[in-house]
C-alpha positions, 0 to 999 in steps of 0.5 A: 216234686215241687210240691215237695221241695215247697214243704221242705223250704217251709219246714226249713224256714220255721225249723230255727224258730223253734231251735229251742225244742231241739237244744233241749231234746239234745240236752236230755238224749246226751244225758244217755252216756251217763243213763244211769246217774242222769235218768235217777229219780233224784237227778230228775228231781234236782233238775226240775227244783232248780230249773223251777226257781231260774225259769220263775226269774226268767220269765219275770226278765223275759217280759222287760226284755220283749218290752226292748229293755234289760234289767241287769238287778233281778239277780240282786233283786233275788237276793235281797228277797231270800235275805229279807224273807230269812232275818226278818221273820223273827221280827215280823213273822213269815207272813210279814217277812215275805210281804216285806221283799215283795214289797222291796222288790217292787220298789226296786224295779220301779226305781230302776224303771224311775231312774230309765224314764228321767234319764230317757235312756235306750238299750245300751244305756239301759242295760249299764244303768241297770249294771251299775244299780246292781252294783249299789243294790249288792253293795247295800245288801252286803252292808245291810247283813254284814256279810254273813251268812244266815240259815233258814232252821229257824223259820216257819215249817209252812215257808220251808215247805215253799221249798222242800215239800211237795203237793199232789206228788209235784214238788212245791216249786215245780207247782210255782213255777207252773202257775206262773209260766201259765197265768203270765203266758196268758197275759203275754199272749192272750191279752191286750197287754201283752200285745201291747208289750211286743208292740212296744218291743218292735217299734216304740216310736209306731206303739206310741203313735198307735196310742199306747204308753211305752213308759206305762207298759214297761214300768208294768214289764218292770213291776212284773220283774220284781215280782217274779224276781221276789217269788224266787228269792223266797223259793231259793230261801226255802229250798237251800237252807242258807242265805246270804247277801250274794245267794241270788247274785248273777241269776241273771245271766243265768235267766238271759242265758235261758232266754236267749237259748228259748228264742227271745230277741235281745232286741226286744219284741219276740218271746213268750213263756214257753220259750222261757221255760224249754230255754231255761230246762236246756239251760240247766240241762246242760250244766247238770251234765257237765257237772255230771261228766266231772268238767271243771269251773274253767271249761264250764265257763267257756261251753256256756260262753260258746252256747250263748254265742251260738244263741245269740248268733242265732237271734240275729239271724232270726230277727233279720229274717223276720224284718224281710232281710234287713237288719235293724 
């Protein structure tokens, strides 16, 4: 019996850390009352597109968020992207047009790292610096397109296949999203990097002590951001078809609703890839649904509100059972 009541209290302990599993399980079971429309073939297909490109955002996000940062602009960074990657292409070719916002979009996550590291900002301070740099990045792009709206016909049938076509019966962002989880997830977890970046996560003050570069590893983390932050802007671009300044715009709380359902700490030092990818499928999961059963803007608003709550409720219960039962 008591050999019992000790597995119980072990499958207990670990049951909330894997949460994740469970919200997305309960996702696809209510999905039941309404089989018929939920479990068809284009549903499906629509839910595993736009999970694809969020999840690709989300996991770039996820690596500055373990690092015991927040980056507030990877849902502008986005934009700027899509929009860079659509108008330029007349100028420079596709090829050039997406080298380009790459290219943006790592210059943008080092300035945002740049601006963190003069200022010597922490948390709350980083998570209002990277808002208000949100602010003049969509500012800019807004200036820069005139605010209008930019369609993608007349781009190159490779790029549009980025988006709409498909390899080996797969579509081609479930293929991107795949090579990214995997390749990122061995870096966080298989590397000395990625030790590194939850190190710093848990204790900066320890990491730096122990030799490592907090401001190297992060501005790594950051460089990562925007280059996921890139790969899903050209993917948005591809796959809808019309881009404008605001098209990526608010991804990210998106992505950190993903995150924080997948089981990342807000406080930095917990995560992994998998998470980021069952986290931001629950996520969109549960929109589909609510979709589906006809909700309104309102109500959608307030269960995905509710949902986060509960999410981040649930970190801090975590990350206090992780520290011994003391809270940070």
């Amino acid at each position: 019996m008591k050999t019992k009541d000790l597995k119980m209290k072990k499958l207990l302990a670990i049951l909330p850390e894997y949460a994740c599993v469970g919200v997305c399980i309960l996702m696809i079971l209510l999905g039941l009352f309404k089989r018929e429309i939920f479990f068809s073939s284009v549903n499906m297909l629509n839910i595993l597109k736009q999970g694809a490109v969020l999840t690709i955002l989300a996991i770039g996000m996820g690596f500055v968020l373990i690092s015991g940062c927040i980056d507030l602009t990877v849902g502008i960074n986005m934009a700027i992207s899509a929009l860079i990657s659509v108008t330029f292409q007349e100028k420079i070719g596709a090829g050039g047009a997406v080298l380009l916002a790459v290219a943006v979009c790592v210059a943008i996550s080092l300035l945002n790292m740049g601006i963190v590291y003069i200022t010597k900002a922490r948390a709350m301070e980083i998570m209002m610096l990277t808002f208000s740099l949100k602010m003049v990045y969509r500012g800019m792009a807004q200036a820069f397109s005139g605010n209008q709206s930019f369609r993608t016909t007349g781009c190159a049938d490779w790029f549009l296949a980025l988006g709409k076509g498909s390899t080996l019966g797969l579509p081609n962002l479930m293929w991107f999203m795949l090579i990214t989880a995997v390749a990122l997830g061995i870096v966080l977890s298989k590397m000395k990097f990625g030790r590194q970046v939850t190190l710093v996560g848990i204790n900066p003050e320890a990491s730096r002590l122990a030799g490592i570069s907090v401001q190297k590893t992060r501005l790594v983390c950051f460089i990562i951001s925007g280059l996921c932050a890139a790969v899903a802007g050209i993917l948005l671009a591809a796959r809808t078809g019309t881009i404008k300044a605001l098209s990526g715009d608010n991804y990210e709380m998106d992505a950190v609703c993903g995150l924080v359902i997948g089981g990342y700490s807000m406080a930095g030092g917990f995560g992994s890839t998998w998470r980021a990818v069952v986290g931001v499928y629950a996520y969109t999961i549960m929109k589909n649904l609510m979709d589906l059963a006809g909700l309104d803007a309102y109500t959608q608003t307030i269960i995905q509100g509710v949902v986060l709550v509960g999410a981040v409720a649930l970190d801090v219960y975590l990350r206090v059972k992780r520290a011994g039962g003391k809270s940070k």
